[in-house]
N, C-alpha and C positions, 0 to 999 in steps of 0.2 A: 549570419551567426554560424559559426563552427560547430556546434550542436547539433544545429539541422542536420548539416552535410553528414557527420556522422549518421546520425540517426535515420537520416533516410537509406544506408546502407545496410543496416541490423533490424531495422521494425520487426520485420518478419518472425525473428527470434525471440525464442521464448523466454518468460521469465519467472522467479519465484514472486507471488501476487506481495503488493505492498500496499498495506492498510490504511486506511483514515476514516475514523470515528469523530463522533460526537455524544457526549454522554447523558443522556437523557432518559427518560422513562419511555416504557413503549407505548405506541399511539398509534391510533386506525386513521387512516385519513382515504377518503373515499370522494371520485365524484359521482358517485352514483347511492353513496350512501349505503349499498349493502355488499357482505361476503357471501360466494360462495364456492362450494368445493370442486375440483375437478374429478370425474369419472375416468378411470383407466380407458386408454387408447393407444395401440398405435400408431407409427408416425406413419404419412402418408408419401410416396415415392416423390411426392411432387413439392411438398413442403421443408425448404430451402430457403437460406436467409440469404441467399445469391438470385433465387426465384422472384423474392418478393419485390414488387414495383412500388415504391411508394406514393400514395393518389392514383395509384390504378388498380392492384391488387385486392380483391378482400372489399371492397367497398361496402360491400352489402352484409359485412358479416355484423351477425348481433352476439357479443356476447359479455360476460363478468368475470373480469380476471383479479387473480389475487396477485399483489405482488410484495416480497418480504424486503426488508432494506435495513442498511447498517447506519445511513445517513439522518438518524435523529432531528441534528439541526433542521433538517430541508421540512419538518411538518411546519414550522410559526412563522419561521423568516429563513429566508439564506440571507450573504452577506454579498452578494449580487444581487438582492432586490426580488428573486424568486424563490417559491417556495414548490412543494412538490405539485399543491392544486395548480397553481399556474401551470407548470409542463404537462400537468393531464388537459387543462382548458382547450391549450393552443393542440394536446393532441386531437383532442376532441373536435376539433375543425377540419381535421382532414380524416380521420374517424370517427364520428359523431355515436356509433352505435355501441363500439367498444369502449366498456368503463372499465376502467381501474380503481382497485383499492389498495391501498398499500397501509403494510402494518410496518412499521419501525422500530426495533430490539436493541435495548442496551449491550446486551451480554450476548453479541452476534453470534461467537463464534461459536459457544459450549452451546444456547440455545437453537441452533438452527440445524447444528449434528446432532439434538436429542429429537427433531423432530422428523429431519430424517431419517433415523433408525425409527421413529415410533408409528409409519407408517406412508400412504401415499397420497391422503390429502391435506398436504401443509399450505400448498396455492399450487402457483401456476406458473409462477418465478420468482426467484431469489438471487439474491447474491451469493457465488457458490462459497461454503466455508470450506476447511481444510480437509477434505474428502481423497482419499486413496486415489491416485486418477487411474486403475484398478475397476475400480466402482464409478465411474464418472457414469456408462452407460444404464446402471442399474437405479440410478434416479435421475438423467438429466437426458434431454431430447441432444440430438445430432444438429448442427446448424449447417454443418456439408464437410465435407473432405480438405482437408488442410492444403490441398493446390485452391482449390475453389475456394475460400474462406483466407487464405495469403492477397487474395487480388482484390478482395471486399476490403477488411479491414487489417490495421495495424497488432504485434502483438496475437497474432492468430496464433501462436505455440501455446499462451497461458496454462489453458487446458484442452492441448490435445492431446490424445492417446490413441494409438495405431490407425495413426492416420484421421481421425475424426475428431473433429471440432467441438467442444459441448460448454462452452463460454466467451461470450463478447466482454470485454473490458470497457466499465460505465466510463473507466478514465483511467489514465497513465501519470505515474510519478519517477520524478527523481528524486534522489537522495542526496539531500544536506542540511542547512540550520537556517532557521526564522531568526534574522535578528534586528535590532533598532539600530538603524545610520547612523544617528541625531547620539545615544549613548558613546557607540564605537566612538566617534567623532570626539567627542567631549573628554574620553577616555585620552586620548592624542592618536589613537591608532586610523594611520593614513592607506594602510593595505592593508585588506582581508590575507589571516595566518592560512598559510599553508602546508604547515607542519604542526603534530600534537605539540612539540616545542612553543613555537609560535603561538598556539591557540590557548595553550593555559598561560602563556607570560602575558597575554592581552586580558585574558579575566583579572589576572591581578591587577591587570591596570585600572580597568572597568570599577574594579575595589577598592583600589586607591582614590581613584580621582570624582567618583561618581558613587552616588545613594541607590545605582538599579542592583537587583540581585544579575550575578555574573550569568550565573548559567541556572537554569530552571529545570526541577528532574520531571514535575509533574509524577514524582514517584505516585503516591493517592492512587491518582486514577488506571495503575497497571500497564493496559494495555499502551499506554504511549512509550515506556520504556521499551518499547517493540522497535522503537526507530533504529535502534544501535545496533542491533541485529541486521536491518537492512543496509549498513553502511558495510559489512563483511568481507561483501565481492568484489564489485566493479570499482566500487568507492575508494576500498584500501588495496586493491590489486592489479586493475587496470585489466582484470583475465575474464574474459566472455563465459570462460570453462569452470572458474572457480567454484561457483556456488552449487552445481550439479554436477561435475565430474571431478574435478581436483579434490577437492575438500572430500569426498567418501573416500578416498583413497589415499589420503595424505597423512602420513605419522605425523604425530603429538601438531594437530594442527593451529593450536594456542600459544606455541613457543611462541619466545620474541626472537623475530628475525635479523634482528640488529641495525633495520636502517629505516627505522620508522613507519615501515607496511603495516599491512596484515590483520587478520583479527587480534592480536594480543596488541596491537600500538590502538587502534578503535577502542576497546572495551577501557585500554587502560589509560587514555583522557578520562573520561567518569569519573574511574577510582582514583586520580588524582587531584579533580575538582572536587570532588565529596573530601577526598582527607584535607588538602587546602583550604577550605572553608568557602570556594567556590559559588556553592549552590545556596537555595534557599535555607534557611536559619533552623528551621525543623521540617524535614522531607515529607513527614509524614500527616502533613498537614494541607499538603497542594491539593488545587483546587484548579481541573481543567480550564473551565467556562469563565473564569477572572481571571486565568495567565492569559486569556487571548486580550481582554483587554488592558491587562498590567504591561504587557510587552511591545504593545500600538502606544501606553501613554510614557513607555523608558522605565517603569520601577524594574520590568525584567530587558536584560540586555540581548539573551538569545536563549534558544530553547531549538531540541535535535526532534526534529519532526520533519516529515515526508513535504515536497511543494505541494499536495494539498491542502495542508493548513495553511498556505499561503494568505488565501483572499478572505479568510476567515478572521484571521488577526488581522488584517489590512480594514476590515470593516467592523471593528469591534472595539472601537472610536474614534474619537476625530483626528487620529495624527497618523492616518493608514500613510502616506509621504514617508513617513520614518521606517517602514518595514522593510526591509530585503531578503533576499534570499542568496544564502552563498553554497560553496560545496564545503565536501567534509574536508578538514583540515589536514590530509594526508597527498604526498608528491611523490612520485614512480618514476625516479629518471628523469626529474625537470619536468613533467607532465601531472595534473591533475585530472581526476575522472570522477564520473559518477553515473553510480548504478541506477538507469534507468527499467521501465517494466509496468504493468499492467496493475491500476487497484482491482477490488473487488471487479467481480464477472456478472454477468446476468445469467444464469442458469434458467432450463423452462425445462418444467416438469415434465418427464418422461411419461407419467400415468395419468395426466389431465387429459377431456377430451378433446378430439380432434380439432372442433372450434375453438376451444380455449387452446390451444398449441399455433393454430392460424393465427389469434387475437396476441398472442403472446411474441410471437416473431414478427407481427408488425410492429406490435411497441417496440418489441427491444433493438428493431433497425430503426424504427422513427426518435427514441434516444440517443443512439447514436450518430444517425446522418443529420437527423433536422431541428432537433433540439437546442441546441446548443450550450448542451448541458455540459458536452466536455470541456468546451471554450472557459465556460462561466465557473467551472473548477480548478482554473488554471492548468488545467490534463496539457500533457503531449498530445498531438493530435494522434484520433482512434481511427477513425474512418481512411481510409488507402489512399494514397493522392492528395490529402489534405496535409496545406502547408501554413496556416495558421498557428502563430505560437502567442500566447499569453505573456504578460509582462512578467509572472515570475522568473522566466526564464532570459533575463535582461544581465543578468550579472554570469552567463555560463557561455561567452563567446569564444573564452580558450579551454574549454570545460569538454572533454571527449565522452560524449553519452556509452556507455559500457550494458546492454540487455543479454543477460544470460543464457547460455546456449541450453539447449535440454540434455538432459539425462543420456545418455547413451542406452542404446538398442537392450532392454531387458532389466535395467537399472533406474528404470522409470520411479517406483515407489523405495528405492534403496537409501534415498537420503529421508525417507517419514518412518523409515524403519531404523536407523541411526539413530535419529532424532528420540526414538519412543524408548528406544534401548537404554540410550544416554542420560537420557530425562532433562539431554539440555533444548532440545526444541528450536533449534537455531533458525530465522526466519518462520517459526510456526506458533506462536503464541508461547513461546521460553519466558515471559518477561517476568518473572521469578528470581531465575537466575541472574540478571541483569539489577533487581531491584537490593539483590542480595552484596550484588558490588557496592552500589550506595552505602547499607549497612555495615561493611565489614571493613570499608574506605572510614567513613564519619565515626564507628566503635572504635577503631584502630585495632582490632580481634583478631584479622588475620591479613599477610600482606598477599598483595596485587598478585605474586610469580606463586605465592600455596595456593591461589585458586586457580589461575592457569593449570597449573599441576594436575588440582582433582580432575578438570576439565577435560585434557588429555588425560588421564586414564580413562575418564569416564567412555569416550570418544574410542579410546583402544578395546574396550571390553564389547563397547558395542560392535566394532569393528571384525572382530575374532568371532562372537556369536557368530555374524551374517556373513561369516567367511570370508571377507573381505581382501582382497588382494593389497597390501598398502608397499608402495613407496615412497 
């Protein structure tokens, strides 16, 4: 796979975190049955997630650790057959004395920054949400120095900051679209599109020849209009540098560049399947947890979500054979890519005590290395040296994996200060903005290039506040 080869060149590299939910109510699931809080501590010189031995280290420790999670689905069922008790069971065999509890949040991202700020016993680990990496140190333990933590695992830049490590990646995504074989097919389309051209003249076909919805916004549930955001960089640019360094400094970064790149060719698929009549019949009606199985049985033909929902629509009825996954339908010079990068992180609590920060970095390396929890998420592999890929990634052999460099030296938080300025939030929970395309696409209110427009102004003002250098 061309993939790999790539990708084993770039792991190293960091990326903007890219999301995958499930939307459900929040739930405790414990095997030990109780929570409790950790006591401010200290890290100790010696605890390191490069330290720890797994089955040797720590054997003897006893302790109750909290752990917070965005993965809903994983309390009743996954669609790999496990659920979160399971991976505490089997942890529980090689740590027997460390329990876990984990609680599970709908609303990840606003609730786990109010609990954040509201104090220093929320648990013991979480999944870090969009935090200043500024403040990484002021709630979250060190897991060792970004040489040290480059050799351990993949994706070791996520979150670091001067030099120190303060997040493991539960799992790594690429970026492109879930869709049914068995529709395309039916439709007559013999090659996955490659161009926004291409990709909207095959939905019409998908509407001509066939009863599935073309394209699926899953507007409803918000946060999934996040995916379009993540196609930005690597996806529409093929530029390592884009998402953290071009893009703060780039004028009117929305224009259309005339040759089908970029953010404005990305966003503006959407706006022209919502005004085509493309997408589902009333947006505002979608419904996450039945697109996964309306797009496994063909009523939906494809829907822009991260390879983590992969295995989840694949198991969410009986025709998972019909799912695939392809990249985003944009070309660079005869080349397609796609924005590879880190989901959610495992954060441990900087002011938990000592034991619990021991208890805590054993789990989150025994997640990691022996779980095989990233496998059965369809992830990139996290763990350094691992060269196992999941069958999502079966369709990306001429597919060049694109991971985003970091920020430049002192322009670390300059793209969450753009973003807060702008109010566009671009790979940061914007999906607003994005939901607003749908509306303004299906009203016919306002065209495609007057919201480009506001957008780069918005982007230029933010730009001039924070002094910005742009060419």
């Amino acid at each position: 796979m061309k993939a790999k080869r790539i990708l084993a060149a770039v792991l190293a590299v960091s990326t903007v975190s890219l999301f995958g939910c499930s939307q459900q109510k929040s739930t405790d699931v414990s095997s030990s049955g109780e929570t409790e809080s950790g006591t401010s501590s200290a890290q100790s010189e010696d605890l390191s997630y490069a330290n720890v031995e797994l089955g040797t280290s720590y054997k003897d420790l006893k302790a109750d650790i909290k752990f917070i999670s965005h993965k809903t689905d994983l309390v009743n069922a996954d669609y790999n057959g496990k659920k979160f008790a399971d991976y505490f069971a089997e942890f529980n065999k090689m740590y027997p004395n460390i329990k876990v509890n984990v609680e599970t949040i709908t609303n990840y991202v606003s609730d786990t920054l109010l609990r954040l700020q509201g104090g220093n016993d929320w648990g013991d680990v979480m999944m870090i949400p969009a935090v200043d990496k500024a403040d990484l140190s002021t709630y979250f333990l060190s897991y060792g120095t970004l040489d040290e933590m480059e050799k351990q695992i993949n994706f070791a830049r996520t979150w670091e900051y001067k030099n120190e490590v303060y997040g493991v990646p539960s799992a790594a995504n690429a970026q492109g679209l879930v869709y049914n074989k068995r529709i395309f097919k039916e439709a007559g389309i013999t090659e996955l599109p490659k161009t926004p051209d291409e990709f909207i003249n095959d939905l019409k076909l998908i509407k001509q020849k066939t009863k599935a919805t073309p394209l699926y916004t899953n507007y409803f549930a918000q946060w999934t209009m996040g995916a379009w955001d993540a196609y930005v960089s690597g996806s529409a640019t093929g530029d390592s540098k884009y998402m953290n360094q071009v893009l703060l400094h780039k004028s009117n970064p929305f224009t259309n560049p005339g040759d089908g790149t970029g953010p404005y060719n990305v966003y503006k698929v959407l706006y022209d399947a919502a005004k085509d009549g493309l997408i589902e019949k009333d947006y505002t009606t979608t419904d996450w947890e039945s697109s996964k199985a309306k797009l496994n049985n063909g009523d939906i033909a494809c829907m822009a979500l991260g390879s983590w929902a992969f295995s989840q629509i694949v198991g969410a009825g009986s025709h998972g054979d019909d799912v695939g996954y392809m990249t985003f339908p944009i070309t660079i010079n005869g080349k397609q890519y796609a924005t590879a990068g880190g989901d959610y992180s495992y954060g441990i609590n900087v002011n938990s005590s000592k034991e619990k920060q021991e208890a805590s970095m054993v789990f989150v390396k025994w997640m990691t290395e022996k779980s095989g929890y990233p496998f059965d998420q369809q992830s990139l592999p996290i763990k350094a040296g691992d060269t196992k890929y999941p069958e999502v990634f079966s369709s990306f052999e001429d597919v060049e994996l694109v991971v985003d460099d970091p920020a430049a030296d002192g322009e670390e938080d300059l793209l969450n200060k753009l973003n807060s300025d702008s109010e566009l939030n671009i790979n940061a929970g914007g999906n607003d903005k994005i939901m607003k395309i749908v509306e303004h696409a299906s009203n016919g209110d306002e065209s495609f290039d007057d919201i480009m427009k506001d957008w780069n102004e918005a982007w230029t003002k933010a730009q001039q506040k924070e002094n910005v250098t742009v060419s």
